[in-house]
PAZAPA-4460 file (N, C-alpha, C; in steps of 0.05 Angstrom, whole numbers, plus 32768, in hexadecimal, padded with zeros to 4 digits):
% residues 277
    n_x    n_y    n_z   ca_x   ca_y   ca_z    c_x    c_y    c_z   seq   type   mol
   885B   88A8   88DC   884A   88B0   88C6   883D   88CC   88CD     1      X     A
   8848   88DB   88BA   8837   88FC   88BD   881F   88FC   88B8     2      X     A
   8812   890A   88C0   87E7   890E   88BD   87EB   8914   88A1     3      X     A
   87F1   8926   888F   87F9   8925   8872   87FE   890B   8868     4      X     A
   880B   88F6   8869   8810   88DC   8864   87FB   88C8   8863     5      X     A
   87E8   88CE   8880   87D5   88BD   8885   87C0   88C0   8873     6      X     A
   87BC   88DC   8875   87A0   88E9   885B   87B2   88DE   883B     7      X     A
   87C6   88E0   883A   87C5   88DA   8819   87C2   88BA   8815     8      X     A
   87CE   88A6   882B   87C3   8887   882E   87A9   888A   882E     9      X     A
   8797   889A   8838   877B   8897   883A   876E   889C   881E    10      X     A
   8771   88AD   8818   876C   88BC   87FC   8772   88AC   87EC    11      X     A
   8783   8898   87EB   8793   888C   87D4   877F   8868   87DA    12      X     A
   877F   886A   87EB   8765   884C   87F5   8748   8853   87EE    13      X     A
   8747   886E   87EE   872A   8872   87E2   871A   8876   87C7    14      X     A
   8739   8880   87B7   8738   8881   879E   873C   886C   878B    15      X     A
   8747   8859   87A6   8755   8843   878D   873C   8827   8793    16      X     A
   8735   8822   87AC   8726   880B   87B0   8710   8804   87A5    17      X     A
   8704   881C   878F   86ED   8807   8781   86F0   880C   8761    18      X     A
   870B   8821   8758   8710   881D   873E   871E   8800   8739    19      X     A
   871C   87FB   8720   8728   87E2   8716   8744   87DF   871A    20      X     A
   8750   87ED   8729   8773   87F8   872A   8781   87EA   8739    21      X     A
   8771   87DC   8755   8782   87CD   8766   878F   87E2   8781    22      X     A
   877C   87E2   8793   8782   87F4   87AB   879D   87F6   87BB    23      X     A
   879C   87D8   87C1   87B3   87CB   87C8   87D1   87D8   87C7    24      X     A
   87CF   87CF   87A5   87E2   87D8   8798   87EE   87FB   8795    25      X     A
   87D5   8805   8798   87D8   8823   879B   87E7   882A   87B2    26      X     A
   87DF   8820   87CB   87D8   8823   87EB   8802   881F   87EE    27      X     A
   8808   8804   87E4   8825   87F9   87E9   8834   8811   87D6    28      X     A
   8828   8819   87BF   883E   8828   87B1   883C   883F   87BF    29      X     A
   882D   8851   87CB   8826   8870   87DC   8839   8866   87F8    30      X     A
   883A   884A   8803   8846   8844   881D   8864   8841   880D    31      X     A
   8879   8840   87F1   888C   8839   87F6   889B   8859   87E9    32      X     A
   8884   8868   87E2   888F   8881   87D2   888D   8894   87EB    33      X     A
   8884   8892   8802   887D   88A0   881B   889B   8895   882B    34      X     A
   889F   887B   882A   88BB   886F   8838   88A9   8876   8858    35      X     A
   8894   8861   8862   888D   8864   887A   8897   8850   8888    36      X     A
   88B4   8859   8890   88CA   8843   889B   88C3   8842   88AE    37      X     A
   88BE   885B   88BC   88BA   885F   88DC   88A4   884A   88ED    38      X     A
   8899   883D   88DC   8879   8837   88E3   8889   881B   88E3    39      X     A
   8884   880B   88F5   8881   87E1   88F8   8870   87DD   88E1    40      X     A
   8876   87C6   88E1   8860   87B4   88C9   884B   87AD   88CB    41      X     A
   8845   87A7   88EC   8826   87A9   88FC   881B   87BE   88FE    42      X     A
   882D   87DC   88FC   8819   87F5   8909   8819   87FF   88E7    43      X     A
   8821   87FD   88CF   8812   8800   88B8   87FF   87E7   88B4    44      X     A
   8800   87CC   88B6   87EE   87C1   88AC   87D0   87CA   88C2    45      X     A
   87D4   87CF   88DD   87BF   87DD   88EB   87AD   87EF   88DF    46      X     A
   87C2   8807   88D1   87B8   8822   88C0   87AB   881F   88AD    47      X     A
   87B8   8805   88A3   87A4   87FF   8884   8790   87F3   8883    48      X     A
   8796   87E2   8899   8773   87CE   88A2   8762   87E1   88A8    49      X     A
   8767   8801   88B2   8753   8812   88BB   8748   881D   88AC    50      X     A
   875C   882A   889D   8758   8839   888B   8744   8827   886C    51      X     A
   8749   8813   8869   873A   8803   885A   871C   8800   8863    52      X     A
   8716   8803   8882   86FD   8800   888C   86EE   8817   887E    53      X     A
   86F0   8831   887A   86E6   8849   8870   86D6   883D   8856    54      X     A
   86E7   8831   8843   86E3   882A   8825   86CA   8818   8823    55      X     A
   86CE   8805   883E   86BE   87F2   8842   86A1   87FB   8849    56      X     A
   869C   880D   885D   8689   8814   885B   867A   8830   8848    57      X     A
   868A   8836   8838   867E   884B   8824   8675   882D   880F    58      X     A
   8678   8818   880D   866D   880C   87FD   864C   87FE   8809    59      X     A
   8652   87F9   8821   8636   87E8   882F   8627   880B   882F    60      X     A
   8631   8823   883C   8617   883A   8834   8610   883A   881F    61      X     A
   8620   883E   880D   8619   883F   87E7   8608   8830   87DB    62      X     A
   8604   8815   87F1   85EE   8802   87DF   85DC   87F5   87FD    63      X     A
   85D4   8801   880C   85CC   87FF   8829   85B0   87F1   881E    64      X     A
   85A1   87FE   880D   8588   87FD   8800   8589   87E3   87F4    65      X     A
   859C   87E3   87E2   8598   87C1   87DB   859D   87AF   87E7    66      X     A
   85B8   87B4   8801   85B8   879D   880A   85A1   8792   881E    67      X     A
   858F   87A6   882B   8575   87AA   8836   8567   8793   8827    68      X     A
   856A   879A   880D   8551   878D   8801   8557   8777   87F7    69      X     A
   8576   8772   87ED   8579   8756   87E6   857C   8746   8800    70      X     A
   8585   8750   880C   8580   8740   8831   8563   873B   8837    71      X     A
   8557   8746   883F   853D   8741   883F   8525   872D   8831    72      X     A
   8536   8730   8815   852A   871D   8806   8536   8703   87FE    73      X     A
   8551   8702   880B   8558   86E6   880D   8553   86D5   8831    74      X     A
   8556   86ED   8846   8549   86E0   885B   852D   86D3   8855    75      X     A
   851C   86DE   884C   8500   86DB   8847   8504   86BC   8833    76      X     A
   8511   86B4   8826   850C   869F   8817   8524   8692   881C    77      X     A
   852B   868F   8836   853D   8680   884A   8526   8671   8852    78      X     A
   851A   867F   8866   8506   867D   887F   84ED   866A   8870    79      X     A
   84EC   866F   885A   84CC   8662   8845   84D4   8667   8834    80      X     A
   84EB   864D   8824   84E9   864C   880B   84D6   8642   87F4    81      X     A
   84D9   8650   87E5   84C3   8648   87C3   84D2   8646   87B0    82      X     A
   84C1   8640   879F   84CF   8632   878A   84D6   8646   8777    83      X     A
   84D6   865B   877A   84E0   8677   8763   84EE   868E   8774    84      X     A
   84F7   8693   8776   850E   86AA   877C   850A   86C0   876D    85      X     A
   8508   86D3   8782   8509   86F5   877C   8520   86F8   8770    86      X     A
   8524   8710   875B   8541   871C   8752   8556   871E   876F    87      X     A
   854D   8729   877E   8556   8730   8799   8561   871B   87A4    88      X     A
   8554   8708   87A3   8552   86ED   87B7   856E   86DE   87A9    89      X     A
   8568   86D6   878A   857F   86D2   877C   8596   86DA   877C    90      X     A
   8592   86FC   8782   85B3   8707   8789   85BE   86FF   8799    91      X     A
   85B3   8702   87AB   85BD   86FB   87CD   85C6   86DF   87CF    92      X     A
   85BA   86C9   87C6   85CB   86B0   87BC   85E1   86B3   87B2    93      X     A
   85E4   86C0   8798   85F6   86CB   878A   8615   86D8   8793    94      X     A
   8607   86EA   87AA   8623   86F7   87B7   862A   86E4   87C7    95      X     A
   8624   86CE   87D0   862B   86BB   87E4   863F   86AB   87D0    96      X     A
   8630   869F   87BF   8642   8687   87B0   865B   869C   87A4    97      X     A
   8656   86B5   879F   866E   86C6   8798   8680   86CD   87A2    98      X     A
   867D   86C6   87C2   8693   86D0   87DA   869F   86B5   87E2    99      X     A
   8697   869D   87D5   869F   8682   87DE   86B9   8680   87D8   100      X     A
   86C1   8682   87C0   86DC   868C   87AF   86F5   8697   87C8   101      X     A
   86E6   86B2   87C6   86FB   86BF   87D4   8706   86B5   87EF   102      X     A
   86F0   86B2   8804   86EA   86AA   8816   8707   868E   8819   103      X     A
   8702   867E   880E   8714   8660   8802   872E   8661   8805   104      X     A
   872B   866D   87EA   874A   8677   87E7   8756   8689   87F6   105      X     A
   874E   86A3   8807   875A   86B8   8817   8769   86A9   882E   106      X     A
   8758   868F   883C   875C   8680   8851   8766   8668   8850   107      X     A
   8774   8658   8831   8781   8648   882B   8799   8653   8827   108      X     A
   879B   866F   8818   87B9   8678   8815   87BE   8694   8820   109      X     A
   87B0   868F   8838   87BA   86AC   8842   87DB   86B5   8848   110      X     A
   87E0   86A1   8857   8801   86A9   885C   8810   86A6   883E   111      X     A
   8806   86A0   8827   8815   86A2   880D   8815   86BA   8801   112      X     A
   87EF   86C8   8802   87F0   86DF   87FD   87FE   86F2   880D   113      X     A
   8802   86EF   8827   8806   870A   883D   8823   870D   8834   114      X     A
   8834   86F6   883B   8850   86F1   8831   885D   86F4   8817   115      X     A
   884F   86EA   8806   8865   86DD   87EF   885C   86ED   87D4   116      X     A
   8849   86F7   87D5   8842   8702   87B8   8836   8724   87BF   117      X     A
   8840   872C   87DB   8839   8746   87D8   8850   8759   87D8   118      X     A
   885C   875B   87C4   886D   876A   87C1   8866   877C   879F   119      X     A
   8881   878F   879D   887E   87A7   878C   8877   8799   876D   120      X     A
   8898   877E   876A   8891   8774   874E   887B   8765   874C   121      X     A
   886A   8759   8758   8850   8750   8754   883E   8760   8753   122      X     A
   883C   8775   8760   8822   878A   8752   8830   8797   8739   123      X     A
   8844   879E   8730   8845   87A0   871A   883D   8785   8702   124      X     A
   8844   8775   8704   883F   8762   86EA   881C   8765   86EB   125      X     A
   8813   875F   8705   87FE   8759   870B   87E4   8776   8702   126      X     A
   87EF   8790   8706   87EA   87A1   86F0   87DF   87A2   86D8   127      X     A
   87FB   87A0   86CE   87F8   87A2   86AE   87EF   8785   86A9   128      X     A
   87F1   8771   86B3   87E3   8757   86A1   87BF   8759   86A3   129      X     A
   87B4   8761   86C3   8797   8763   86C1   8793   877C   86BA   130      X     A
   879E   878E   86AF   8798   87AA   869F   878B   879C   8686   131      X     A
   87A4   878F   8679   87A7   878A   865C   878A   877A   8665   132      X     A
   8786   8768   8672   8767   8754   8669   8751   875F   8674   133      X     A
   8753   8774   8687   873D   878D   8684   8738   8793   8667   134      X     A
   8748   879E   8661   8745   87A9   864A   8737   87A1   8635   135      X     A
   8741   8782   8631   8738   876F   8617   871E   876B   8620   136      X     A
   8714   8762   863C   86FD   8760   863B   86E9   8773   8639   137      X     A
   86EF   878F   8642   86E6   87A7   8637   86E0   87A8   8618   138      X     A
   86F1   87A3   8613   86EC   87A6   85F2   86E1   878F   85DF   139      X     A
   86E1   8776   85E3   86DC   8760   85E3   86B7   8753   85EB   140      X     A
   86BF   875E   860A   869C   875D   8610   868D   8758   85FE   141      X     A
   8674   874C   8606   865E   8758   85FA   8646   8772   8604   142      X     A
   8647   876F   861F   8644   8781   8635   8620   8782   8628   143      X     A
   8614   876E   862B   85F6   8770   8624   85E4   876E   8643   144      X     A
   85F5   8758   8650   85F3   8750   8669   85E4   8763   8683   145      X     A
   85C1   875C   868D   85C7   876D   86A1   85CF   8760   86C5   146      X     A
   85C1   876F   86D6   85D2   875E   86F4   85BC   8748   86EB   147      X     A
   85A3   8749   86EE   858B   8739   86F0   8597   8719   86D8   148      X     A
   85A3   8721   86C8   859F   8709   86BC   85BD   86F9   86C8   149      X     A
   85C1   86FD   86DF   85E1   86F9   86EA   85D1   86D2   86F3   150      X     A
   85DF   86BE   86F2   85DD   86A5   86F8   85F0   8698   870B   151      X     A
   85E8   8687   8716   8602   8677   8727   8612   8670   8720   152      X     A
   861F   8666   8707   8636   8667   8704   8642   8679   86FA   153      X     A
   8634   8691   86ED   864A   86AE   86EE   864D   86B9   8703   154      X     A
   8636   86AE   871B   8643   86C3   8737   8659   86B1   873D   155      X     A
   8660   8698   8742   8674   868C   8745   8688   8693   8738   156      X     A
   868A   869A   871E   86A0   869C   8710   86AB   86C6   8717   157      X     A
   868E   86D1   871B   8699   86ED   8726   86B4   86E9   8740   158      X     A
   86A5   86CE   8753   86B1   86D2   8763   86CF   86C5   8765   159      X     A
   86D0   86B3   8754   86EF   86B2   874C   86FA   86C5   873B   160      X     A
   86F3   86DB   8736   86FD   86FC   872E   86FF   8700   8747   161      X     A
   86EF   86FC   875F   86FC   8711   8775   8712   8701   8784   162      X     A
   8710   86E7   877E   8729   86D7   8791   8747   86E0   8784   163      X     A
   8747   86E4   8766   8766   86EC   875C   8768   86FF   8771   164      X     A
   8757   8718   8777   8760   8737   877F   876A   8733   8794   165      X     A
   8777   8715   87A1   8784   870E   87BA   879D   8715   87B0   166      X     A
   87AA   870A   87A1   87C7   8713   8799   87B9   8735   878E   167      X     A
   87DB   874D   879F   87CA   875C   879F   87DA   8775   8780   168      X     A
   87CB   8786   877A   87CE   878E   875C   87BB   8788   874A   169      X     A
   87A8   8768   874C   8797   875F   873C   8783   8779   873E   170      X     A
   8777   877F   8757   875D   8789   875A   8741   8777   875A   171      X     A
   873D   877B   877A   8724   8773   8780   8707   8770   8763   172      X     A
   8702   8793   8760   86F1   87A0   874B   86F4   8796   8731   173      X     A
   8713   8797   872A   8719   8791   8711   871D   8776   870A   174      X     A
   8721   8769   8718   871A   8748   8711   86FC   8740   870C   175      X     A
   86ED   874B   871F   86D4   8745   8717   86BD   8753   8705   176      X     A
   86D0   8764   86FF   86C6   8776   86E3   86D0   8766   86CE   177      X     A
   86EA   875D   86CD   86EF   8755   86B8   86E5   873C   86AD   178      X     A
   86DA   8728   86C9   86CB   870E   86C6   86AF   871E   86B9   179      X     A
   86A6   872B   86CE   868D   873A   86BF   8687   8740   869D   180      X     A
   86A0   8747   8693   8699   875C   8676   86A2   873D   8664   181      X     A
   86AC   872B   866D   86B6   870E   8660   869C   86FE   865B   182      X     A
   868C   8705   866D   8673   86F2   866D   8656   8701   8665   183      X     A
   8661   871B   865B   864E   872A   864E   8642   873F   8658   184      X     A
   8645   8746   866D   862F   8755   8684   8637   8778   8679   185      X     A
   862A   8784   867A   862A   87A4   867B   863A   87AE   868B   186      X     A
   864E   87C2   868A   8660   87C9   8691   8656   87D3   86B3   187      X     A
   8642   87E1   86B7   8637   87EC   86BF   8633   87CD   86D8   188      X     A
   8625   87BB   86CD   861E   87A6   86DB   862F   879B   86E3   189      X     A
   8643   8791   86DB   8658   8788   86E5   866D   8795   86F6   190      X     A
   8673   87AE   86FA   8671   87BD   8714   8668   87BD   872F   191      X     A
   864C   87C3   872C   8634   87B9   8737   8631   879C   874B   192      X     A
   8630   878B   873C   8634   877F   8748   8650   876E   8755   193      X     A
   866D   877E   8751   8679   8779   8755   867D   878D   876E   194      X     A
   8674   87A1   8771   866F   87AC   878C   8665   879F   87A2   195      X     A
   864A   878F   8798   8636   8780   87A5   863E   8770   87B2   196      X     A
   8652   875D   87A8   8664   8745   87A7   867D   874F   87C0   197      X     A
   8686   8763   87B9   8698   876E   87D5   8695   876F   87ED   198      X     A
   8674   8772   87E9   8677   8781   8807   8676   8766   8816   199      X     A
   866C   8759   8823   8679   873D   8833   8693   8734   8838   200      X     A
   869C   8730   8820   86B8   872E   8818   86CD   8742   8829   201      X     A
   86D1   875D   881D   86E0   876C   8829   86D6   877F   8848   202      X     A
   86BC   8775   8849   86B3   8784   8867   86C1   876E   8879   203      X     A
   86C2   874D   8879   86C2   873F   8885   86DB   8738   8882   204      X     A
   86ED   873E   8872   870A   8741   8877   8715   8754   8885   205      X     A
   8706   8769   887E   8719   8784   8885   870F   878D   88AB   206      X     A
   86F9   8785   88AF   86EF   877F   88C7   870C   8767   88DD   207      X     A
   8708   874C   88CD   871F   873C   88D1   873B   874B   88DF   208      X     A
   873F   8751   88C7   875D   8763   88C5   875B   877B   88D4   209      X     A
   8746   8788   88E1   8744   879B   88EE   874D   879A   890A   210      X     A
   8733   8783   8919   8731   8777   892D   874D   876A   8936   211      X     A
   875C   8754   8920   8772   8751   8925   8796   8765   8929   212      X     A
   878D   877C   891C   87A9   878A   8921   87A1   87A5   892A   213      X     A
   8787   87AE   893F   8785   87C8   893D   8795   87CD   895B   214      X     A
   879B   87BD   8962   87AD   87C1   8976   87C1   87C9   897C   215      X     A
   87CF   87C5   8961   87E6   87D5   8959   87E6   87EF   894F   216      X     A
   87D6   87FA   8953   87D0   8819   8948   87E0   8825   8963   217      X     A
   87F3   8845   895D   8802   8849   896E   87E7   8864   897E   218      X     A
   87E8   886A   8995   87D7   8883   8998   87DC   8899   898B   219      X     A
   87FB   88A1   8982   8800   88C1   896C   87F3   88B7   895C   220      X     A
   87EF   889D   8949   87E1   889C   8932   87C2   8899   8930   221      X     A
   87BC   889C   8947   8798   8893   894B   878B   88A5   8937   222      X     A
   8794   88C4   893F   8785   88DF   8931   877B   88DB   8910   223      X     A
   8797   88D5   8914   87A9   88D6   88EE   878D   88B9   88DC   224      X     A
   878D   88A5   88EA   878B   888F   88E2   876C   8897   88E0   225      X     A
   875B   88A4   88F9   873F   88A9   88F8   8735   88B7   88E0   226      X     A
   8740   88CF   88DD   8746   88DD   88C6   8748   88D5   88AC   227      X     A
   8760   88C9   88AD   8767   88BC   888A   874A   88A5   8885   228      X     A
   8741   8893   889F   8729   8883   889B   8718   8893   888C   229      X     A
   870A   88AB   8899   86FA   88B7   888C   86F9   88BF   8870   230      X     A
   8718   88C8   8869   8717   88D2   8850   8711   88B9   8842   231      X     A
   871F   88A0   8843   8714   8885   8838   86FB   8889   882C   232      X     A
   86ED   8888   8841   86D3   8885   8841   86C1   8896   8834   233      X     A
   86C8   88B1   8831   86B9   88C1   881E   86C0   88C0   8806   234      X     A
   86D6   88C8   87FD   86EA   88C6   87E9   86D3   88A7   87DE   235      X     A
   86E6   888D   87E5   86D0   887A   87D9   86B9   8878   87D2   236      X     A
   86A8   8883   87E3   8687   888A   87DD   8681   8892   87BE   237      X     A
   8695   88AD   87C0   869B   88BD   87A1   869E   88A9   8793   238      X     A
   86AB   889F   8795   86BB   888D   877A   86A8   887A   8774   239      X     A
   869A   8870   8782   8683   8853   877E   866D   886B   876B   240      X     A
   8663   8876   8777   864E   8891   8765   8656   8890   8757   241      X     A
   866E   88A5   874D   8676   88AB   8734   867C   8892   871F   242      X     A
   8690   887D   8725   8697   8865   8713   8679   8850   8707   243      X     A
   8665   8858   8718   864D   884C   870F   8640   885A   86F9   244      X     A
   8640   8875   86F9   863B   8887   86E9   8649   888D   86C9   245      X     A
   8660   888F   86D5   866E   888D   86BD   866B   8870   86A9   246      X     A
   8667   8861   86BC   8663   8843   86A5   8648   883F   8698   247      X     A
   8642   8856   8697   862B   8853   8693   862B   8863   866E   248      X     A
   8643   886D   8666   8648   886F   864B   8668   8863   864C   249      X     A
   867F   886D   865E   8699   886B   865F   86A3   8854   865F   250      X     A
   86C5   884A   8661   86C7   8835   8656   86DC   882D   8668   251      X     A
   86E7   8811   8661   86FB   880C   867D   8712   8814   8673   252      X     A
   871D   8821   865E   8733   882E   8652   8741   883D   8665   253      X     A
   8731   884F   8673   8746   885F   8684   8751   884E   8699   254      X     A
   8749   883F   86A0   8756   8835   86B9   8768   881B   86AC   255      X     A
   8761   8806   8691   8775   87FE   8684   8795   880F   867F   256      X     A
   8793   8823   8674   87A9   8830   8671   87B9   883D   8687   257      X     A
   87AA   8841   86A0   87B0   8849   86BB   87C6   8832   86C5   258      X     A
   87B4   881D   86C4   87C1   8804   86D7   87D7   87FF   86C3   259      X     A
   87DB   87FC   86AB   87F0   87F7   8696   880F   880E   8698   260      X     A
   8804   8821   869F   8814   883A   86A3   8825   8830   86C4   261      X     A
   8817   882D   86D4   8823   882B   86F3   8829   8814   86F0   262      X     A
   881F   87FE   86E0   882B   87E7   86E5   8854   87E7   86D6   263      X     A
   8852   87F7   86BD   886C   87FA   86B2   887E   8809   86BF   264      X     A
   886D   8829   86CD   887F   8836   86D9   8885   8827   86F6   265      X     A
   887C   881C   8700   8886   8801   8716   88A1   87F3   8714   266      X     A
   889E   87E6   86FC   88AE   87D7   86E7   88CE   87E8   86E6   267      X     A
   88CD   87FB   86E4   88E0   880C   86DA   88EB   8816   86FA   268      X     A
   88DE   8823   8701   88E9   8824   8722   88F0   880E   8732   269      X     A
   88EC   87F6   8732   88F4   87E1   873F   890C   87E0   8735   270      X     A
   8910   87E0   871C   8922   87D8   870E   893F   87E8   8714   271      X     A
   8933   8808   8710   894B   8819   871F   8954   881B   872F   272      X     A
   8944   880D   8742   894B   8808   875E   893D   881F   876B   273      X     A
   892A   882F   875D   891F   8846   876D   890C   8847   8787   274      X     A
   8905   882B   8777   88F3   8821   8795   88F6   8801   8799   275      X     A
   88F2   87EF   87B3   88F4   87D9   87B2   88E3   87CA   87BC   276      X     A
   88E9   87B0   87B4   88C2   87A2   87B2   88BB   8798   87CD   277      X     A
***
């Protein structure tokens, strides 16, 4: 893998891991249009576990402040509980029962996911089908919803939005956006807290997956891999800022017609045999 190669995998993990688009899926299509033959299957899955670490932590800086405070305020009514719960206190329950999901299923079907459903024609169908129900729920919503009026069984049901984004193409973001805008919440909120909801989840995987294959990292690729991390990591930062902002009038349209577009042009290259799954 050329240092050029590594920065556009990086760039391409940082742009894609908190739009509704499915990182994943981005990450495998940039690794089969690059043809990074040269590389084992351990010393890219090494690169990607690393390079994913960047994304991971531009999300825990981005909300360092809340998690401060919703931590704080759910230790505190750990230690001496009462009978009423802070907004804070409630979240933090909230992201727990919301990571139960994933948590479950990641470690019941891991060798199904790693093996059997990560290939080219599954992020394509997988695409265009959660595009198309992005979309409907986008438009459909009622989107009155804010985080505060979020309950235990919509954090539960957020978090079976984040267990689909195991098969990969779904999207982490976009599943639980789309549970989000289904159950009413503000576009804006349902982001939000589907950020919130990540970070456990994918710190404590991608940590996992780190710890377990960084050993396979070759020393020529150390530089490349430090590097491309970083860009991760800023690049993402951007994208959490800005996608918060924009939802704040904008709509999930662009990234419906995005994922609908790569999910067909997928479709069509598999098919020609241009690329293989």
């Amino acid at each position: 893998m050329s240092f050029f190669e590594a920065l556009i995998l990086g760039l391409v993990q940082g742009l894609t891991e908190f739009l509704p688009i499915s990182s994943s899926a981005h990450v495998q299509i940039a690794q089969q249009l690059m043809n990074l033959s040269e590389l084992s299957k351990p010393q890219l899955t090494a690169f990607i576990a690393t390079i994913q670490l960047g994304t991971e932590l531009a999300v825990v800086s981005y909300f360092i402040k809340d998690i401060g405070r919703i931590g704080s305020s759910w230790l505190r009514w750990s230690v001496k509980p009462s009978s009423k719960m802070t907004s804070d206190t409630k979240l933090g329950w909230l992201i727990i029962i919301g990571t139960l999901p994933v948590l479950i299923f990641g470690l019941a079907f891991r060798d199904f996911i790693e093996n059997d459903v990560r290939n080219l024609w599954v992020i394509a169908y997988t695409l265009i089908g959660f595009g198309v129900l992005l979309g409907l729920a986008d438009f459909f919503g009622r989107k009155t919803k804010s985080i505060t009026e979020l309950n235990f069984s919509h954090g539960m049901a957020f978090g079976l939005g984040q267990a689909l984004a195991l098969v990969p193409g779904v999207s982490r973001s976009g599943g639980t956006i789309t549970v989000g805008l289904m159950l009413g919440y503000t576009r804006q909120a349902a982001a939000r807290y589907s950020f919130l909801l990540a970070i456990p989840a994918v710190l404590g995987s991608g940590l996992f997956q780190f710890f377990a294959s960084v050993g396979d990292l070759s020393q020529d690729l150390l530089v490349a891999t430090v590097v491309a991390t970083i860009v991760s990591g800023v690049v993402g930062l951007s994208v959490i800022h800005y996608l918060l902002k924009y939802l704040q009038k904008g709509s999930f349209l662009p990234f419906v017609i995005w994922r609908v577009g790569v999910g067909v042009w997928l479709l069509v290259m598999l098919t020609s045999g241009a690329l293989t799954a």
